[in-house]
C-alpha positions in Angstrom: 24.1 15.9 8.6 23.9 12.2 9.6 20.8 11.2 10.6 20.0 7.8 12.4 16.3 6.3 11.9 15.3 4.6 15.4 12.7 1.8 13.9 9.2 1.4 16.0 8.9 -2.3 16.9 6.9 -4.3 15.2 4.7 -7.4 16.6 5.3 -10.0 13.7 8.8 -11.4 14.8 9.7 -12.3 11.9 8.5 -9.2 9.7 10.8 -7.4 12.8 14.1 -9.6 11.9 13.9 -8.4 8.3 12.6 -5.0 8.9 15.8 -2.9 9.1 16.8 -4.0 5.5 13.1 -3.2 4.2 12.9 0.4 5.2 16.6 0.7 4.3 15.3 0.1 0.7 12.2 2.2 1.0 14.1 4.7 2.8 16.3 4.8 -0.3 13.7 4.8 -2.7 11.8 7.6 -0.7 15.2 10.1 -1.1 15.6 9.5 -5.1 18.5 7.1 -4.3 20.4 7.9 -1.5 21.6 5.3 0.2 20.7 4.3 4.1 22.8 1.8 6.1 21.5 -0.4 8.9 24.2 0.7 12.2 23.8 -0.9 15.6 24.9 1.6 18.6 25.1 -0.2 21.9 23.0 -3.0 21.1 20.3 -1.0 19.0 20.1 -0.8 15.3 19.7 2.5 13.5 19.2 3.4 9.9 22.0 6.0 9.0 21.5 8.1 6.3 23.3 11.5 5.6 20.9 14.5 4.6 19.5 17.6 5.7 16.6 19.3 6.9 14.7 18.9 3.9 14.6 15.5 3.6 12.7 15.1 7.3 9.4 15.2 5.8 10.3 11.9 3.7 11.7 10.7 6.5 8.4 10.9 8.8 6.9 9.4 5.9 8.6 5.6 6.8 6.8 2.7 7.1 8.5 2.0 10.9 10.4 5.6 11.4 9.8 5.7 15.1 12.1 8.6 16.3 15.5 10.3 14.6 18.4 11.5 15.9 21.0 13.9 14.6 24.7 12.0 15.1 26.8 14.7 17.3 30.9 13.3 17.5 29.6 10.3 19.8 26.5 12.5 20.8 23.0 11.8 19.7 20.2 14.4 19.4 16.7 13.9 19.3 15.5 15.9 15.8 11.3 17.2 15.1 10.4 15.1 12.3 7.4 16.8 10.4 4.1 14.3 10.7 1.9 14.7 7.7 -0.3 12.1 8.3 -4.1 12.9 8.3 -5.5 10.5 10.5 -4.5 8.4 13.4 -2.8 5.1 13.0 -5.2 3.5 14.8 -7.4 3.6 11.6 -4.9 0.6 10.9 -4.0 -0.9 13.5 -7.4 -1.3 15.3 -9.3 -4.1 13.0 -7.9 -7.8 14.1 -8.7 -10.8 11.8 -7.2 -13.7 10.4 -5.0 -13.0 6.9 -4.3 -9.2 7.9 -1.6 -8.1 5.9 1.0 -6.5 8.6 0.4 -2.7 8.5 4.0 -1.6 8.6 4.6 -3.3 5.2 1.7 -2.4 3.7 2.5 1.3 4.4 6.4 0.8 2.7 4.3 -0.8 0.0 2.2 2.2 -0.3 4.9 4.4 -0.3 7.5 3.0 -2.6 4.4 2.8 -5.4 3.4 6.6 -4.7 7.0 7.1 -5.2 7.5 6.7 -8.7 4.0 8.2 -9.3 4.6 11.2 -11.5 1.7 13.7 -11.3 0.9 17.7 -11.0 2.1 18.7 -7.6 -1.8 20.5 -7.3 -3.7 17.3 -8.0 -4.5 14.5 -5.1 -3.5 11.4 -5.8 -5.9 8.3 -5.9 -5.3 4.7 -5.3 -7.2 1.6 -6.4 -6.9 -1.6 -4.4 -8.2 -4.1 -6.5 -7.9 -6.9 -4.0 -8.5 -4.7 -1.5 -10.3 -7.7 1.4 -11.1 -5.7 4.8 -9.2 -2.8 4.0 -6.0 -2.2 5.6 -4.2 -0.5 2.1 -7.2 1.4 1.9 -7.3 2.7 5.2 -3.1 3.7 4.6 -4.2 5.9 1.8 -6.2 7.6 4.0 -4.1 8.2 6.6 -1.6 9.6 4.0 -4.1 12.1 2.3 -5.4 10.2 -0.8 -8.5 9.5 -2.2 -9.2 6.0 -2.2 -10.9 3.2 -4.2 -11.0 -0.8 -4.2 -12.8 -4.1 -5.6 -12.9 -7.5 -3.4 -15.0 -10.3 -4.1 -15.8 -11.2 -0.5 -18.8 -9.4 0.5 -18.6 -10.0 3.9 -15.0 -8.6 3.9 -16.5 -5.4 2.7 -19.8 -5.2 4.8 -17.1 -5.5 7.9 -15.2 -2.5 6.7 -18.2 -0.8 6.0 -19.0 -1.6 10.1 -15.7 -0.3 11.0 -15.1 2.6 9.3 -18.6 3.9 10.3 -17.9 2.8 14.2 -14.9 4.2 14.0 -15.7 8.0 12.1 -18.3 8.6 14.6 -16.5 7.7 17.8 -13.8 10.5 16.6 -16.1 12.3 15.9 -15.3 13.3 12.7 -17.6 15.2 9.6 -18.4 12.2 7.4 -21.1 10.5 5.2 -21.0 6.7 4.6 -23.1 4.7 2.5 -23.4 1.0 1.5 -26.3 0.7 -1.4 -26.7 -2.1 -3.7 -25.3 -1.9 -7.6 -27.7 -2.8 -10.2 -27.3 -2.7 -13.8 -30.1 -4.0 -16.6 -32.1 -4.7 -13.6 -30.4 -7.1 -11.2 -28.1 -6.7 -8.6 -24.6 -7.1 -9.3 -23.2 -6.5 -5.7 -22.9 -3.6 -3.0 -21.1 0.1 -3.4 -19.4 1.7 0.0 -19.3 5.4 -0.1 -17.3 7.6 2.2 -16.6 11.2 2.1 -14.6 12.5 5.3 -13.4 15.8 6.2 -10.2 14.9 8.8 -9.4 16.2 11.9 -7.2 19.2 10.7 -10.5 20.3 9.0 -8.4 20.4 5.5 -9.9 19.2 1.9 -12.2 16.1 2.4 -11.1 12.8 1.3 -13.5 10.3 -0.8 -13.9 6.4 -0.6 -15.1 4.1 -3.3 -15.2 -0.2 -2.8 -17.3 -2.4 -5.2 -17.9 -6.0 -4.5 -17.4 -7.8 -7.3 -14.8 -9.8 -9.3 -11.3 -7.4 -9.5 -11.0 -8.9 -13.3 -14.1 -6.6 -13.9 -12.4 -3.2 -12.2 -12.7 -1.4 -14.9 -16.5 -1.8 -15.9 -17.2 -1.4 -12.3 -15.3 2.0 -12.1 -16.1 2.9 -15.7 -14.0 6.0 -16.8 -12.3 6.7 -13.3 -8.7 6.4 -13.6 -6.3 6.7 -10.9 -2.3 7.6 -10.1 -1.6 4.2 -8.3 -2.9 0.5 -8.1 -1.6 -0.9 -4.4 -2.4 -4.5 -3.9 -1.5 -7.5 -2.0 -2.0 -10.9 -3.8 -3.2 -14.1 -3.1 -0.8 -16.2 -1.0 -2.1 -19.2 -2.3 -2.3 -20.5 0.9 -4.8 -18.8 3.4 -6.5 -16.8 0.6 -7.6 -18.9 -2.7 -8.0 -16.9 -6.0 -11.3 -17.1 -8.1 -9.8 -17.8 -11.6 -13.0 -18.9 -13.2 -14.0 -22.2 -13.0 -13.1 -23.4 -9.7 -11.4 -22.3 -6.9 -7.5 -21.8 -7.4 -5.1 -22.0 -5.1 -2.5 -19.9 -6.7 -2.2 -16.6 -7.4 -0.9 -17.0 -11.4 -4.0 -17.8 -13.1 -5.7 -14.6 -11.3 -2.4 -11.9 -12.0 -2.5 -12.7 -15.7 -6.0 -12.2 -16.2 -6.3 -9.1 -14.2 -3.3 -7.3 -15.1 -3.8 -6.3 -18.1 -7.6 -4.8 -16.7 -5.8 -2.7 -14.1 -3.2 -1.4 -16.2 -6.1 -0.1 -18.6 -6.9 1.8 -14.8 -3.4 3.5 -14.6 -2.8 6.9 -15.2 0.0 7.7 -17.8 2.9 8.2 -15.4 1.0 6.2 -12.6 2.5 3.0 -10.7 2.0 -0.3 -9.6 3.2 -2.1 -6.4 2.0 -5.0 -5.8 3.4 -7.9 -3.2 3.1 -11.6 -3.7 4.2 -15.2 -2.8 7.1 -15.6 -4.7 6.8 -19.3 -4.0 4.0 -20.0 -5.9 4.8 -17.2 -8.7 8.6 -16.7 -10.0 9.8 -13.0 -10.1 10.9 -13.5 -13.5 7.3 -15.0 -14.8 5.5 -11.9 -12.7 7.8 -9.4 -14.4 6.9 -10.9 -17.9 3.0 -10.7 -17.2 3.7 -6.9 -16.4 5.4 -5.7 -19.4 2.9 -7.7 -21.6 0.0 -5.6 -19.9 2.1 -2.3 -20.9 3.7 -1.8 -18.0 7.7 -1.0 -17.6 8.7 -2.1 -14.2 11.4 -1.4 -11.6 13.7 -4.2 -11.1 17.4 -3.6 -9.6 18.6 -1.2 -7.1 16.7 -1.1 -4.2 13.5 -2.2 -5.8 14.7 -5.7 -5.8 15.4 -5.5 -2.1 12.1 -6.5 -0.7 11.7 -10.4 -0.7 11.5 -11.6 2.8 9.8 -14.9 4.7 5.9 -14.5 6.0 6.4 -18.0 7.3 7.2 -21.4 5.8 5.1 -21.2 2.7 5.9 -17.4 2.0 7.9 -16.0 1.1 7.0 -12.1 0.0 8.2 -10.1 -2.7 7.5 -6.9 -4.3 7.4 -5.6 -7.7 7.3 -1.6 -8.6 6.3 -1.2 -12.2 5.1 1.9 -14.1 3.0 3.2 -17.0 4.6 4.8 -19.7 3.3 8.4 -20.8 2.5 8.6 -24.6 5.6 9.6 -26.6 
């Protein structure tokens, strides 16, 4: 069958002028390869694709799949596409604050990782955000059925999640415990721990939350043993954000990737991925792939994974890389 992918709008203008390419890439990366071809009909642009039924469930999975329609001769029909998502989208799109990454992309982010995450088909898969601010990949996990966990070094950014996800559990009135407790170790306070264990609407398996306050260079002693299927993060721009490399405040984030790489890859499940976006202004593509295979990790870089750079604004520009973790032998 052909299908054709009607996109939902987005309200960054400019994430909306690239966005057709973008989940043409994930779109491909989501169906092991097939490709999908931006099509304008009257006016409107479409992601064709040829498939069949079983393929609808990846294709409710998109980033920006708003509707899709089964091409008839010149005839268009409307086509149920399954929704597996466990929680409303306004988990995501209610928060509002300066720096929010745009929720679309960090969905397509979220899902081209968890796509080249190999795991048992009976085991939940678990994401680490270790730059994880107010939230938003977090939240995404969520929605998608995952168990979640994340390090940021702004408290505040945290204690307003915290706020949120509380307000927001018990006006939908969902089962859930939520806990924000200090962490102290040899007798000090080293920062605060959010715990959140919520059963969603569907009444299925209950999902758990984990965020630390703290430096994300220090993941790994924070988490201790844990290990999870898939790091998801969104780096320093350089530009809004600033990067705690040590010593002083710095403004890019190069100094920050090549310290904490190599701590999150010790995180990674054999067979587990990476995604993470960056400015590829302040960091070369070539110089961020390097830092990743030096901390073990084999990444993803032609095809459609090297399809993803597009302009934030003037002093963007975004790019993504999909690496993975080799399993022993």
């Amino acid at each position: 069958m052909d299908y054709l992918i009607l996109l939902a709008p987005a309200a960054n203008r400019v994430y909306a002028a690239a966005a057709s390419v973008l989940v043409a890439a994930e779109l491909q990366i989501l169906l092991g390869g097939r490709s999908a071809e931006p099509t304008t009909l009257s006016g409107v642009t479409y992601l064709a694709v040829s498939g069949d039924e079983s393929d609808l469930t990846q294709i409710g999975q998109l980033s920006a799949g708003y509707a899709v329609f089964e091409r008839v001769g010149e005839h268009l029909r409307p086509v149920e596409v399954p929704r597996t998502d466990r929680f409303e989208e306004d988990l995501v799109s209610i928060p509002k604050y300066s720096g929010k990454t745009n929720e679309q992309f960090t969905r397509l982010l979220t899902n081209i990782t968890l796509a080249r995450v190999a795991r048992l088909p009976s085991r939940r898969i678990s994401i680490l955000d270790p730059l994880c601010g107010r939230g938003t990949t977090l939240s995404t996990g969520l929605i998608l059925g995952h168990d979640v966990a994340g390090v940021d070094s702004d408290t505040k950014a945290v204690e307003a999640y915290a706020s949120f996800l509380k307000t927001y559990l018990r006006r939908k009135r969902l089962k859930h415990s939520a806990e924000l407790t200090p962490v102290r170790r040899e007798g000090r306070s080293i920062g605060r721990r959010l715990d959140v264990h919520v059963t969603p609407a569907d009444g299925g398996e209950p999902q758990n939350l984990t965020v630390f306050t703290g430096d994300t260079r220090q993941s790994a002693a924070l988490f201790g043993k844990r290990r999870f299927d898939a790091i998801v993060a969104d780096a320093p721009y350089g530009v809004v954000h600033g990067s705690d490399a040590g010593t002083k405040r710095d403004r890019s984030a190069a100094g920050l990737l090549a310290a904490a790489l190599p701590v999150w890859v010790t995180q990674l499940r054999s067979g587990g991925a990476l995604g993470l976006a960056w400015n590829a202004l302040g960091v070369r593509r070539e110089a961020l792939v390097e830092l990743a295979v030096e901390a073990g990790l084999e990444p993803l870089d032609e095809g459609p994974f090297r399809c993803f750079a597009h302009r934030v604004d003037s002093s963007i520009q975004r790019d993504v890389l999909v690496a993975t973790k080799p399993s022993p032998g």
